[in-house]
C-alpha positions in Angstrom: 9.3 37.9 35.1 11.5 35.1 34.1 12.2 33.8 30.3 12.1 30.5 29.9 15.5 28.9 29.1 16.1 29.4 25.1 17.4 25.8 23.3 20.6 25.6 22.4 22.5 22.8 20.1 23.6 19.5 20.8 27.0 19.1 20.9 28.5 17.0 17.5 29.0 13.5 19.4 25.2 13.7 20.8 23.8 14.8 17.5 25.8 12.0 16.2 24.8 9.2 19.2 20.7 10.6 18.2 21.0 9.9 14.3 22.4 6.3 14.9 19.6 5.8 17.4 17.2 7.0 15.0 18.7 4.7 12.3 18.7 1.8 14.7 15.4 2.2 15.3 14.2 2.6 11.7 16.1 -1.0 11.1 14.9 -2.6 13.9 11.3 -1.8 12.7 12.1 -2.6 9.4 13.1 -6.4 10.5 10.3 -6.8 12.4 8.3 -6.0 9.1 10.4 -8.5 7.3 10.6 -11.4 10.1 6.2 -11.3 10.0 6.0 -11.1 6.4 8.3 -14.1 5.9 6.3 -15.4 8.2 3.2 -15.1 6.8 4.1 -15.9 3.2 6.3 -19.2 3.3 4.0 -20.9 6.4 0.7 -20.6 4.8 -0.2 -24.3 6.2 0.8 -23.5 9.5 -2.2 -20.5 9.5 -4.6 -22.8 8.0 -5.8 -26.2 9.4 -8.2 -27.3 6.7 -5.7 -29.1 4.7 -5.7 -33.0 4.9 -2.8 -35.2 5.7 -1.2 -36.8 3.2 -2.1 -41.1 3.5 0.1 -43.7 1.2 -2.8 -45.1 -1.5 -3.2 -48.6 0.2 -4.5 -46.8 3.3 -8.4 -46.8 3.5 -10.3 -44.8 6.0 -13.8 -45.2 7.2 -16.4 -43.1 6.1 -16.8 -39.9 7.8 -13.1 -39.9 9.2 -11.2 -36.9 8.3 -7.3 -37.0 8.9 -5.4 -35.0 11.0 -1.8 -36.7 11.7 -0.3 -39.3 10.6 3.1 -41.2 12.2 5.1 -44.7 10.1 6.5 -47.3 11.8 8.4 -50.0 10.7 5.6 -52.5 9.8 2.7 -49.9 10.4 0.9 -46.8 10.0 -0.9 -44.7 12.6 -3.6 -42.0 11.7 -5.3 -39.7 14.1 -8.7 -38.7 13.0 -10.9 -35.4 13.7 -13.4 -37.9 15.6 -10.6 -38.4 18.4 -9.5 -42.3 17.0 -6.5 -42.9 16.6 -6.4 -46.0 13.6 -3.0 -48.4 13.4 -3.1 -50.1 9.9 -0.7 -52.9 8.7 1.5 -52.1 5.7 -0.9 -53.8 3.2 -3.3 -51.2 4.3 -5.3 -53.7 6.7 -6.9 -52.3 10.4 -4.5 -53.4 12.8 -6.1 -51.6 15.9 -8.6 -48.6 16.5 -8.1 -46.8 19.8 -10.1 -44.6 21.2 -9.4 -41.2 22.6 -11.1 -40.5 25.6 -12.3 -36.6 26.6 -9.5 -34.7 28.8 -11.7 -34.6 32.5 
């Protein structure tokens, strides 16, 4: 009956070559850690699209219109609302235009 082959040691440059490979990966796990935590704590907005777009005080909206973007020109505003309209006022805060955005087919 045969013995199985017994283990012997690495030699000193692989035993070396396996600790920095362990170490690299401990880092590398480490940073990915990090990079998502970051992540998670400094873009809190980004996760969440609740929040309401900031509109300059003169700007009025209709009733029931909830903002979701908003763009400046030079003599007018632009506001996209939830209800798929997108609503150009002047700079005194008068309705300009309200376009419609029609369904993707």
């Amino acid at each position: 009956m045969e013995q199985a082959p017994t283990e012997t040691a690495l030699p000193p440059s692989l035993r070396l070559l396996k600790g920095l490979v362990i170490l690299l990966t401990l880092t590398m796990i480490g940073a990915v850690i990090t990079v998502v935590a970051l992540l998670v704590t400094r873009m809190p907005s980004a996760i969440s699209t609740a929040t309401a777009v900031p509109l300059p005080a003169q700007i009025t909206l209709p009733d029931g219109s909830k903002p979701t973007a908003f763009t400046q020109g030079g003599t007018w505003y632009a506001v996209v609302t939830s209800d798929d309209h997108i609503l150009i006022f002047n700079t005194d805060g008068s309705l300009r235009q309200d376009i419609a955005v029609a369904p993707a087919p």
